[in-house]
Structures are given as structure tokens and as C-alpha cells.
TORGU-588025 format. One record per residue (C-alpha): residue in one letter; x, y, z. Coordinates in steps of 0.2 Angstrom, whole numbers, padded with zeros to 4 digits. Example, Ala and Ser with C-alpha at 12.3 -4.5 7.8 and 13.67 -1.06 7.14 Angstrom:
2
 code    px    py    pz
    A  0062 -0022  0039
    S  0068 -0005  0036
// end
This chain:
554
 code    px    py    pz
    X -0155 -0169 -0189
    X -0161 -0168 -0170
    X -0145 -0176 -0166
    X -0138 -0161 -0173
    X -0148 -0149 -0168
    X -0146 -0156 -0147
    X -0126 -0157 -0151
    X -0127 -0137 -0155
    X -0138 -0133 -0140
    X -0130 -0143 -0130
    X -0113 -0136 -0136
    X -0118 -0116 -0137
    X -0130 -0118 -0120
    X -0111 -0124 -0112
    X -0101 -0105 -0115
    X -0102 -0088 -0108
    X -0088 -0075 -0116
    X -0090 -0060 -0123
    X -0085 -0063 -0141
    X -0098 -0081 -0141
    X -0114 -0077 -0146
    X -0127 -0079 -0131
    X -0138 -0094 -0132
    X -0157 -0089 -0124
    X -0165 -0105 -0126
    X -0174 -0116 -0136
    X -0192 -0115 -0144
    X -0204 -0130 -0146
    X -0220 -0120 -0155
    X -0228 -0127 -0167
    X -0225 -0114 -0180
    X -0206 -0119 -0176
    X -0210 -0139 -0180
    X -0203 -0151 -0186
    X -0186 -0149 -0174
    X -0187 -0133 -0165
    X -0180 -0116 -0165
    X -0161 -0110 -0159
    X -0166 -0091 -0149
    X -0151 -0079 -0147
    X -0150 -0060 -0147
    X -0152 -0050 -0165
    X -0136 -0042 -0169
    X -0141 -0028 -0179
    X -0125 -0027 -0189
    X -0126 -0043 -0197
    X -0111 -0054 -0200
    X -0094 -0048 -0204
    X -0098 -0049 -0221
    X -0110 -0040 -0224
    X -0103 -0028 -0210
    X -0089 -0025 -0219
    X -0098 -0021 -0235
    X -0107 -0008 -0228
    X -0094  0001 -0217
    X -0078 -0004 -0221
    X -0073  0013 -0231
    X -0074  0020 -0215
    X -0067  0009 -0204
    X -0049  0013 -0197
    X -0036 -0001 -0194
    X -0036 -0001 -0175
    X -0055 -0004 -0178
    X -0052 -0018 -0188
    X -0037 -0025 -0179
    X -0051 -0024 -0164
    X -0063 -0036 -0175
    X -0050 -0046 -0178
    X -0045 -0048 -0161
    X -0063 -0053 -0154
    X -0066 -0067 -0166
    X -0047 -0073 -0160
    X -0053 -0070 -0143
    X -0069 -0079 -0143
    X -0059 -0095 -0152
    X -0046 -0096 -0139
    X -0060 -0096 -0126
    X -0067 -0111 -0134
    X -0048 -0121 -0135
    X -0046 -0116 -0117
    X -0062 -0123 -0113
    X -0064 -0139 -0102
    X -0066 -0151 -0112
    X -0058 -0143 -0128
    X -0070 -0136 -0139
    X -0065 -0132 -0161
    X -0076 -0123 -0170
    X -0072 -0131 -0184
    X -0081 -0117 -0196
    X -0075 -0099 -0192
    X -0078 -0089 -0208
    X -0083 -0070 -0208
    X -0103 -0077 -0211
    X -0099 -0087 -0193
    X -0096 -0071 -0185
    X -0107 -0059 -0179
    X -0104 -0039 -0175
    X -0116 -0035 -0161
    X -0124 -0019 -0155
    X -0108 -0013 -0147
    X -0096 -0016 -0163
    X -0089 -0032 -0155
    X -0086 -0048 -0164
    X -0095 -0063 -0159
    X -0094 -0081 -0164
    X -0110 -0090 -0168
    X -0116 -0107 -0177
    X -0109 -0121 -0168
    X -0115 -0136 -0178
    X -0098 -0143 -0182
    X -0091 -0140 -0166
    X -0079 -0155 -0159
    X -0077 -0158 -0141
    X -0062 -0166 -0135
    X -0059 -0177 -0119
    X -0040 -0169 -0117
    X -0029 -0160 -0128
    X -0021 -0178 -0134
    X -0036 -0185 -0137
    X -0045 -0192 -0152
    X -0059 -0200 -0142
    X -0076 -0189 -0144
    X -0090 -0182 -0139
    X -0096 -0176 -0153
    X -0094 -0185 -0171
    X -0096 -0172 -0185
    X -0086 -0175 -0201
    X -0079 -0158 -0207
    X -0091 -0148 -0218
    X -0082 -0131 -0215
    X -0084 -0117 -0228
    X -0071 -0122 -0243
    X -0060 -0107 -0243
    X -0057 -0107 -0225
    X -0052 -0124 -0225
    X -0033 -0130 -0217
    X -0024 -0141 -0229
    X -0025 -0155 -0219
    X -0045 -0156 -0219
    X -0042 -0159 -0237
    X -0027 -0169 -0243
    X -0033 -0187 -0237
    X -0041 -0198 -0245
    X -0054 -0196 -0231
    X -0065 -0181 -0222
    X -0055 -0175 -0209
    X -0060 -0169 -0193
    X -0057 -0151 -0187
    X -0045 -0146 -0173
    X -0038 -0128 -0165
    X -0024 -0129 -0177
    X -0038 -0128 -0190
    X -0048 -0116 -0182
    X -0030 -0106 -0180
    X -0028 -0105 -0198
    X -0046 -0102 -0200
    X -0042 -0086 -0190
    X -0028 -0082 -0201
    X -0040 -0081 -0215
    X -0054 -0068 -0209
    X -0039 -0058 -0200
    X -0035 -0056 -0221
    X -0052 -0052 -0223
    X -0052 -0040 -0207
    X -0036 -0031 -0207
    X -0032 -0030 -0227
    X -0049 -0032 -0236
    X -0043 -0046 -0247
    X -0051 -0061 -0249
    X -0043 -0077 -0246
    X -0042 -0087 -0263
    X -0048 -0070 -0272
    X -0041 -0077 -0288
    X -0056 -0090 -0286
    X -0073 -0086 -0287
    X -0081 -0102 -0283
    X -0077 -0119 -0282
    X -0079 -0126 -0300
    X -0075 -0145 -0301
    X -0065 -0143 -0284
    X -0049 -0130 -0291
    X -0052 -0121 -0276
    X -0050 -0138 -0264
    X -0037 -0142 -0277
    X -0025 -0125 -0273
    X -0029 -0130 -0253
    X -0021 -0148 -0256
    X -0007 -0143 -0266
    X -0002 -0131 -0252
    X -0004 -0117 -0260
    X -0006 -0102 -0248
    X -0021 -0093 -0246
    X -0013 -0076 -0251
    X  0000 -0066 -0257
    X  0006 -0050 -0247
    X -0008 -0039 -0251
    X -0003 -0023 -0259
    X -0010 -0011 -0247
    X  0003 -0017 -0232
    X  0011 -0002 -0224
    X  0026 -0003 -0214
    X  0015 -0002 -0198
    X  0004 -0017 -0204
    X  0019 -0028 -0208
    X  0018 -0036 -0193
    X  0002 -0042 -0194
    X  0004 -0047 -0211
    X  0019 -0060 -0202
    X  0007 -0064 -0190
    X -0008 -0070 -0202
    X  0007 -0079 -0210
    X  0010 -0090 -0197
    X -0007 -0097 -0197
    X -0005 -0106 -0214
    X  0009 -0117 -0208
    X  0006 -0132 -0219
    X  0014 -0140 -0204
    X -0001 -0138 -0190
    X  0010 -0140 -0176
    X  0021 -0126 -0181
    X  0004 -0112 -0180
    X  0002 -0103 -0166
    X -0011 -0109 -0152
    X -0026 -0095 -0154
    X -0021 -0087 -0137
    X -0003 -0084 -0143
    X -0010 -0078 -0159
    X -0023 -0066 -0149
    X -0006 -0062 -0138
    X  0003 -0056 -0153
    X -0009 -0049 -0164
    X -0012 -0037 -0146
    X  0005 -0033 -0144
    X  0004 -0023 -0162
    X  0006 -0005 -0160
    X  0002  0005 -0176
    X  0013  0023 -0180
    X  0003  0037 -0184
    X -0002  0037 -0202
    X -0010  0019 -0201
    X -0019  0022 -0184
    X -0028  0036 -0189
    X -0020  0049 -0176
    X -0026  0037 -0162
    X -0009  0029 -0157
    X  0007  0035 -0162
    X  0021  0019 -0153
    X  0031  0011 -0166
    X  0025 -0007 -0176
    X  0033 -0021 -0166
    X  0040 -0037 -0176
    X  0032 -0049 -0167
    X  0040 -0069 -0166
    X  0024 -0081 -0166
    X  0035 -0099 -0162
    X  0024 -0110 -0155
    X  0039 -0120 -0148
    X  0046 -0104 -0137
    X  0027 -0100 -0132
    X  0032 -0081 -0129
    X  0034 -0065 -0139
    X  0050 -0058 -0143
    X  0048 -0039 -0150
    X  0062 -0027 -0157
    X  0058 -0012 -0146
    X  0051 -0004 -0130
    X  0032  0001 -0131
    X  0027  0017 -0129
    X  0014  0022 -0118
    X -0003  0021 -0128
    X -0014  0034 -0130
    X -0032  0034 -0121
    X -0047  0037 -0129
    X -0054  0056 -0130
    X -0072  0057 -0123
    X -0073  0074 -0119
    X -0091  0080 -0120
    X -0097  0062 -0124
    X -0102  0056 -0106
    X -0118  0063 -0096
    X -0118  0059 -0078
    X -0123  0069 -0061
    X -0108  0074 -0050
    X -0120  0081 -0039
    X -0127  0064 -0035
    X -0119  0054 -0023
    X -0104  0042 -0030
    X -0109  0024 -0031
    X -0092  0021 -0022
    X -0076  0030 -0015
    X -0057  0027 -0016
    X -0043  0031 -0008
    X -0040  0045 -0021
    X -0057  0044 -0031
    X -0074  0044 -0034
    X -0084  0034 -0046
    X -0100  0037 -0052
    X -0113  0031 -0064
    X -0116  0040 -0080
    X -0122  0035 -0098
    X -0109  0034 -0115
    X -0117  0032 -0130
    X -0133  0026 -0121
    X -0123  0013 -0114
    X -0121  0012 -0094
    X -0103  0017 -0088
    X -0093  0018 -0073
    X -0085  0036 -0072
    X -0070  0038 -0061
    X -0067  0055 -0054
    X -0049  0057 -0047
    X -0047  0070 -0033
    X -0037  0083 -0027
    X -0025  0075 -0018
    X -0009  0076 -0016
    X  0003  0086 -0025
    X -0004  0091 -0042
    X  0011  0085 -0053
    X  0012  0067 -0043
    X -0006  0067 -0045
    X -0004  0069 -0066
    X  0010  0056 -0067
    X -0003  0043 -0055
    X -0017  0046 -0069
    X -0007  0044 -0085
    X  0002  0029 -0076
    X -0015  0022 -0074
    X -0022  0026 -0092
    X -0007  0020 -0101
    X -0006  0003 -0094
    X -0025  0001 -0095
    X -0027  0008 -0112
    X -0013 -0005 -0115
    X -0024 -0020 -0109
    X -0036 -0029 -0117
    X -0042 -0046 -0112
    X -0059 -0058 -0109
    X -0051 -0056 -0090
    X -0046 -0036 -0089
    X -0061 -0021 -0086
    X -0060 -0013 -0102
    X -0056  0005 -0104
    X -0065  0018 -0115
    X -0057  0032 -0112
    X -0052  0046 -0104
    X -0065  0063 -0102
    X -0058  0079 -0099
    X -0073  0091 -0095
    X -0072  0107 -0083
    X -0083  0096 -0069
    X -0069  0082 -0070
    X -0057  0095 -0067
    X -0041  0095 -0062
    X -0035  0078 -0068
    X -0052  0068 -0078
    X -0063  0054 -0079
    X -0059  0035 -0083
    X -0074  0029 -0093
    X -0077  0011 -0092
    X -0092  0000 -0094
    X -0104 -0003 -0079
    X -0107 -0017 -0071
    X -0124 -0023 -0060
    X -0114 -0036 -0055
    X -0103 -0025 -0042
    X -0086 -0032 -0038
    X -0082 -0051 -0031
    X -0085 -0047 -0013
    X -0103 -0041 -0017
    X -0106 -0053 -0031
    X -0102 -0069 -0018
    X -0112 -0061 -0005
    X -0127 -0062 -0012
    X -0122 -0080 -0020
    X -0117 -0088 -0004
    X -0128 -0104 -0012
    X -0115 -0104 -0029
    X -0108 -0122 -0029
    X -0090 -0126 -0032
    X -0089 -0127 -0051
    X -0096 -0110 -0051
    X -0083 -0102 -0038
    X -0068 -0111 -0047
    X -0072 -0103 -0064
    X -0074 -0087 -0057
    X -0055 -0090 -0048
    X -0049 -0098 -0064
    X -0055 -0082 -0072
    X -0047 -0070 -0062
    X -0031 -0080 -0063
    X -0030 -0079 -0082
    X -0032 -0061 -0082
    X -0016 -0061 -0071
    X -0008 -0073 -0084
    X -0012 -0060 -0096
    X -0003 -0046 -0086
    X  0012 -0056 -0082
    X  0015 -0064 -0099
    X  0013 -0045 -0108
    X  0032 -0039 -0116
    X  0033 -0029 -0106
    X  0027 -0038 -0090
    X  0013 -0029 -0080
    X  0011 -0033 -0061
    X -0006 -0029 -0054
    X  0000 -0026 -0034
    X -0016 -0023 -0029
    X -0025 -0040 -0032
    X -0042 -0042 -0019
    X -0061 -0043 -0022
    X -0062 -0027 -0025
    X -0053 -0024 -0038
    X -0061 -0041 -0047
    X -0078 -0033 -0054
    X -0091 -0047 -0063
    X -0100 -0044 -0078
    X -0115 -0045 -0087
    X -0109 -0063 -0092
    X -0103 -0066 -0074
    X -0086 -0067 -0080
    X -0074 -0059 -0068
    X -0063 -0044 -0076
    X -0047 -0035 -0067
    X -0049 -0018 -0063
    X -0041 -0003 -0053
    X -0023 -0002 -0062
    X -0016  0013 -0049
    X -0003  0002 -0041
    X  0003 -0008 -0058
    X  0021 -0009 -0061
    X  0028 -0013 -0080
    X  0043 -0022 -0082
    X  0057 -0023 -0096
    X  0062 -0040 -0093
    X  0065 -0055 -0080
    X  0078 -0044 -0070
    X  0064 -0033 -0064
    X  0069 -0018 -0072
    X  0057 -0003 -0068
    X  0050  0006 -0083
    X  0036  0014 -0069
    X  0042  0015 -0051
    X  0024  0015 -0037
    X  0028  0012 -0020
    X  0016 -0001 -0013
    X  0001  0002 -0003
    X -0009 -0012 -0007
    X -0022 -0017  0004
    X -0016 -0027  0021
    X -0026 -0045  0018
    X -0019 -0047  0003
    X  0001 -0043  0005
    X  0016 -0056  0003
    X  0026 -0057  0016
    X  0041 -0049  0008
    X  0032 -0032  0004
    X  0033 -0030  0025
    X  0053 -0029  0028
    X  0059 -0025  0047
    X  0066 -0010  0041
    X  0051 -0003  0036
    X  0056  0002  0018
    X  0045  0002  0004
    X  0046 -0016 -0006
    X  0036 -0013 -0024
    X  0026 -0029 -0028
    X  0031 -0043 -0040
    X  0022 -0055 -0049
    X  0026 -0069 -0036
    X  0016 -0056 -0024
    X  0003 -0056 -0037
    X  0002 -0075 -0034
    X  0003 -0073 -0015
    X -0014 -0063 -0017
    X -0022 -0075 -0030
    X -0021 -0086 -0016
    X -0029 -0075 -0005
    X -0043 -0073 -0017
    X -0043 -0090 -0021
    X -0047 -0092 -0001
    X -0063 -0079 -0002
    X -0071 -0086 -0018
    X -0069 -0104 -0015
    X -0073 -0105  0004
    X -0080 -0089  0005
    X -0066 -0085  0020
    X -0056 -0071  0019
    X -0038 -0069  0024
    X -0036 -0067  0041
    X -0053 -0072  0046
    X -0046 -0072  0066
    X -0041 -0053  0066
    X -0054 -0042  0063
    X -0044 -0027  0058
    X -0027 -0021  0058
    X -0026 -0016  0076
    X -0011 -0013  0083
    X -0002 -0019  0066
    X -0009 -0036  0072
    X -0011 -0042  0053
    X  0006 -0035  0049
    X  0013 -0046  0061
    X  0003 -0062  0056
    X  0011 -0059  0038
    X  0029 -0053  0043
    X  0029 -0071  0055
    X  0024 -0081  0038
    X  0006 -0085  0047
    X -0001 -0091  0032
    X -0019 -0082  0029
    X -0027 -0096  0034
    X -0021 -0109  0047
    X -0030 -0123  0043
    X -0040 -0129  0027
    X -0059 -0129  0027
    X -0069 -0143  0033
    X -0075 -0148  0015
    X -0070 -0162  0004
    X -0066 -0148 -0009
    X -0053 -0141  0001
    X -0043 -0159 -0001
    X -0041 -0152 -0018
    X -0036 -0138 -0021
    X -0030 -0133 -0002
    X -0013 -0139 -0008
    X -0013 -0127 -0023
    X -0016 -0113 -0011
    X -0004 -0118  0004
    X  0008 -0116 -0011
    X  0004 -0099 -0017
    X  0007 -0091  0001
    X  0026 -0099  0000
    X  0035 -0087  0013
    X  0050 -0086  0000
    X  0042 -0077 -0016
    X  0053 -0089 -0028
    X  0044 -0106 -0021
    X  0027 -0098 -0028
    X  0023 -0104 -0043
    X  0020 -0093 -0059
    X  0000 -0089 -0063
    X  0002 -0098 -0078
    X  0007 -0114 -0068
    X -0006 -0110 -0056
    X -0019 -0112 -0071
    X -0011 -0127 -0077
    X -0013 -0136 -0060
    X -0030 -0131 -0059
    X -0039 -0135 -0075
    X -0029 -0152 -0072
    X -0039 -0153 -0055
    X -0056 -0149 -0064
    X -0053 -0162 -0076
    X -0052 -0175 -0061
// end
């Protein structure tokens, strides 16, 4: 048993995300004897059992969809770890609903760590004991126990995204196990469901999706972030959304060998939240900071703290409008661990003319005032926050269609609570249809001048709109100021004279040479290549995260 118990903590003291449920310590009183007690925060809502029970007649589908997607969210957190982490027990019990209606993962006593994706050497020896109705075929078929892996937590997830979405229980016809007919129906293959009856032709899709989790082949499942990629690129019509989105359902192809979504249609723009009259804050006060075309001040939203963005008066009113609902459709339409989430928009007469964007607050600030006052952060730390950052841009490139930020620099990276770095400010981001660059939104760039590639500076002075290879070329930037705490361009302290324009348009690199650190030997290779003069030599962000967690596992 204390093995146990010091493989859990050892596990759940290890991760920070927002859908894994925090670990506060551990507790030796006596009244806690003979092995201790496990201290974490109270989630008033229970498990997603029992929260279900009690307010699932009044849940809508985009809320469930939402549940869904933060228990998927959380479990591709813990594949993406370093080593590989399997839950090895996700069940609706095993996930939490916190004060704020998200879904949290918790219990990790049958966690298995893994040494590298191939391997079967472990860390951790726990034989599967996983909740029966949740169990992949595969646990179950041989002769002996089996241990869990992601394609089991997958189809795991596949199970509670029934439970979530549907409200029909996996192996319904069973009500218990008696003498093993329930492990019996697992073994024979047979699925855990039929297509419930309450699927809509909005719902269809994810009804698909949930399908492709019980593969009896695992290798043909879905990783859980291709999973959390499809289940996010759902859109419901009207009737099944409540009246909160009206784009048309997407048929979504989950193939694990493609890795990528292929959809039938063109998204429409999604709807922001309506928070009119919902947010209290003090425009009289002075803003906690000012932009080129806003103000954003602190103010409270359901007694939570929120960052409300004012936009200004300027420029001409009906650019102005088509700049906001640019900004609030591609938001609204992002949703990661790695993006600032978005709660909506509030249209109240002292926001006037064009509203507030209400998001949550962070104490943290943005990267640059995060590093400063962690100047002592070592090297581990200042590559997860890069990683971080990196697969929030992953996540914008790899959407269908593509988003490029364009404006990438510390800050627009904000840190929260969790010190996970999260995307913000989406005013220059550009949607594409496909590969051949296609413009669905057209914004000239104006990005900030440390941060641009090369080739949004032509000799002929016309407006170049960014791409995701100059995405990369400020990831590398960025990479710069978090890792070495140096920012691009150190030599020139401003733009004077265009001085840093001509730096970039000569291909000076924004940085001449690497750091005098042993660290640099690393990962200043990475970052040489990220600032390629020709935009098609920079390697994609996915790549770029690749290469990394291979350094960190080194």
C-alpha cells in the first residue's frame, strides 16, 4: 500500500493542466495514520456522475460537448507528457466537475509511466484494475492482466463521451457484472453501444467520432489529441445547440494513419457569448493596460476575476466592426490548454460603440512580466513554458481551417494560475482554406518589429500578411526571450531610423551569436533554424515540438 500511495503522489505532484485535478500536498497527522492522506481542492459538483444526475435535464449539448472535451483534454495532457503518462482508469467517478463547470481528471493510482512511446520498460508496475465497463478489449482477452496504454485510455474516453453527449450508459443492457457477462461481451468484441436513439443530424458526427474509439484494433483509435481535435471541430445547427451556434455539423474523418481532419464544409463564423449586463467593472478607473486600439480593464463575472477589453474609437466605424467580429469569431472558435479562453462578448452602453471581450484574469501578467520577476526560473521551467506556447500555435496551424496568429511576442503569451502559458490577442489572425493560402480574412500586418520574418519587410514597401512559417520565425524569437532571457535584437534599442528594419530585411538573425551557456549547444540549433531567411526552410510548429520533446528527453 505505501508503494502505491508514493506512486500516486509521485505521479499527481508531477502535472499542472487545467482539466488534472491540483495536488496540494500530502498529510502525515496522526488522525490520517496508518499511510497518510492525499489533499487536493473540494470540487463542489462532485464527479460527473453524480453531476450529471443532478443537472443533466438542463444541460445543453454545447455544454456537454464542453465536459466532454476537458476530460479529453486533460488525457491528452497526460500522453503528451514526458515520460508518457496512461490513466489507465478514466470513468465519469475518475472525473471531477469543478467550481467553474470544467472537467477534471483525478485518481491516479493506476497510472503507467512510460520511458518513450515504444517502450514497454516501466516506471511504474500496476496491473490493470480499471472500472469493468470501461475497459478496452485488449485489457481483457488474454489469458493474462494487461496493462493499460493511451489507446486504452482513448477508448476509455470514447465511453464517458456516450455518457456526456448522449446520456446512455455504456453496457446499459448490463447492470452489473454477474459471473463476468459483462467482461464476457468486452472479450467477444462486442461494442459498447448501439447508436443511441436521441442522435440528431447535428450530433451525428460525434456519434462517428465516439465510434472510432472502440476500434477492436488499438492502433487504428485516434491519439486523444486527434480525438480532442475532432470532437472541437464539431459545429452544432441551431435546434441541437440551443440557439448558441447556428454553423452547419461537420463530418469529421478521425484516421489515425492521415493524422489530420478532413471536413465536408467551410465553418461559419461562431457565435460569441452574450454577456450583456453580466460583467461589473469601473471604466472610470485607470486600465490595467492599453493597446494600440484598446483598453483592458479588470472587472468581475460571475464573482470570478476577468480581463475586460474595451475597443476604441478608432478608425473608421465600419473597419472598426469588421476588426471586432474578426476577432471574436476566431476566438470564440479556439479552444485549447495553450489559447486564452474567451467568454464572451458584452454589449453595454459604457462599452459603446463596439463592446467588451471578456476573458479570465490572470495575476500572472503576460511572459515578459512573468520572466522578469523569475529571472532565477531554471531551464526545465523556461522550456515548458516555450513548449507551451509552441503547441498553442500547433493547435492554430493544424485547425481546418488553418489560423495564423501574426502577432506572436511576449505580450500576447499571458500565464495562468497554473503558470501555463496561454495565446492571446487574435486582432492580426488570418484564417486559411487550405495549403494554397487562400484568404477567408484578409489583415494587413502590423505586427510588432522584433518579432517580424524577413519576408513581411519587401523593398517595395507593400503590405506582406503573415503566414505560419512567420509564425515560426517569431516562436524563435520568443524561444530567444524565454530561454535566455534576451530579446531580439538586444544591440538596437529601438527602431530608430528603421535601424531594426534593416537588421531583418539583411537576414541579420535576432541574435548574432548563441549564449554563453551549455544549454544553448542544445537547442541553439533549433532556433538558428526557425529564423531561415527563406520562410519554406523553417520548419512547421509541429516539427518544432517534435525536435524539442526529443531534446528533453536527452
Amino acid at each position: 500500500m505505501r508503494r502505491k500511495i508514493n506512486r500516486e503522489r509521485e505521479v499527481w505532484a508531477a502535472l499542472s493542466h487545467p482539466n488534472i485535478l491540483p495536488f496540494y500536498g500530502f498529510a502525515e497527522d496522526a488522525v490520517f495514520e496508518p499511510y497518510g492522506a492525499l489533499i487536493s481542492p473540494w470540487c463542489q459538483y462532485g464527479d460527473a456522475l453524480y453531476f450529471f444526475t443532478q443537472y443533466g435535464s438542463v444541460l445543453t449539448i454545447p455544454q456537454r460537448i464542453t465536459l466532454w472535451k476537458g476530460a479529453i483534454a486533460g488525457a491528452s495532457y497526460l500522453h503528451s507528457h514526458k515520460p508518457t503518462l496512461v490513466h489507465g482508469n478514466i470513468t465519469p467517478s475518475n472525473t471531477l466537475i469543478d467550481q467553474y463547470g470544467r472537467a477534471v481528471l483525478c485518481d491516479f493510482g493506476l497510472v503507467r509511466i512510460f520511458l518513450d512511446e515504444g517502450s514497454s520498460g516501466m516506471t511504474t508496475m500496476t496491473a490493470h484494475t480499471g472500472t469493468e465497463r470501461y475497459l478496452a478489449p485488449e485489457l481483457v482477452t488474454g489469458e493474462e492482466m494487461e496493462y493499460p496504454t493511451t489507446a486504452s485510455d482513448v477508448y476509455a474516453l470514447g465511453c464517458i463521451g456516450l455518457e456526456f453527449v448522449f446520456d446512455r450508459k455504456v453496457y446499459a443492457h448490463r447492470k452489473h457484472n454477474l459471473r463476468g457477462c459483462l467482461i464476457d461481451d468486452i472479450a467477444s468484441g462486442m461494442p459498447p453501444a448501439e447508436e443511441p436513439s436521441n442522435i440528431t443530424p447535428g450530433t451525428a458526427g460525434l456519434w462517428k467520432i465516439i465510434e472510432t474509439c472502440w476500434n477492436p484494433d488499438p492502433t487504428l483509435r485516434p491519439t486523444s489529441q486527434i480525438l480532442f481535435d475532432g470532437v472541437d471541430q464539431i459545429r452544432l445547427p441551431e435546434e441541437d445547440a440551443s440557439g448558441t451556434r447556428t454553423p452547419k455539423p461537420k463530418q469529421v474523418d478521425l484516421s489515425n494513419e492521415e493524422d489530420k481532419l478532413e471536413l465536408d464544409a467551410l465553418p461559419t463564423p461562431e457565435v460569441p457569448e452574450d454577456l450583456t449586463g453580466l460583467v461589473t467593472v469601473d471604466v472610470s478607473a485607470r486600465p490595467k493596460f492599453r493597446g494600440s486600439y484598446s483598453f483592458v480593464y479588470q472587472g468581475t463575472y460571475q464573482g470570478e476575476l476577468v480581463a475586460v477589453k474595451i475597443i476604441l474609437e478608432v478608425g473608421k466605424p465600419e473597419s472598426m466592426t469588421k476588426k471586432v467580429k474578426r476577432e471574436t469569431s476566431i476566438w470564440a472558435s479556439a479552444s485549447h490548454p495553450n489559447i486564452h479562453p474567451f467568454y464572451g462578448v458584452a454589449n453595454d452602453d459604457c462599452f459603446s460603440p463596439y463592446g467588451a471581450l471578456i476573458s479570465p484574469w490572470y495575476n500572472n501578467g503576460d511572459l515578459q512580466k512573468f520572466l522578469s520577476q523569475r529571472e532565477d526560473m531554471p531551464l526545465e521551467g523556461r522550456l515548458q513554458l516555450w513548449k507551451g506556447t509552441i503547441e498553442g500555435v500547433v493547435y492554430l496551424h493544424s485547425r481546418n481551417p488553418k489560423i495564423v496568429h501574426g502577432d506572436l511576442k511576449p505580450g500576447n503569451v499571458l500565464i495562468d494560475q497554473h503558470e501555463t502559458p496561454r495565446i492571446c490577442d487574435f486582432g492580426l489572425a488570418r484564417i486559411f482554406f487550405d495549403e494554397e493560402m487562400s484568404l477567408m480574412t484578409t489583415t494587413q500586418h502590423t505586427g510588432t518589429v522584433r518579432y517580424l520574418a524577413p519576408e513581411l519587410l519587401p523593398e517595395d514597401e507593400e503590405n506582406i500578411l503573415p503566414t505560419t512559417a512567420s509564425d515560426v520565425y517569431a516562436l524563435g524569437c520568443l524561444g530567444l526571450e524565454i530561454l535566455f532571457g534576451q530579446i531580439p535584437f538586444s544591440n538596437r534599442k529601438n527602431n530608430y531610423a528603421g535601424r531594426i528594419f534593416r537588421d531583418i530585411k539583411d537576414g541579420v538573425p535576432p541574435s548574432a551569436k548563441a549564449p554563453d551557456s551549455p544549454s544553448s549547444m542544445r537547442v541553439w540549433p533549433l532556433l538558428m533554424a526557425l529564423w531561415k531567411t527563406d520562410p519554406t526552410e523553417r520548419p512547421p510548429a509541429k516539427t518544432i515540438l517534435t525536435m524539442l520533446e526529443a531534446m528533453s528527453s536527452m
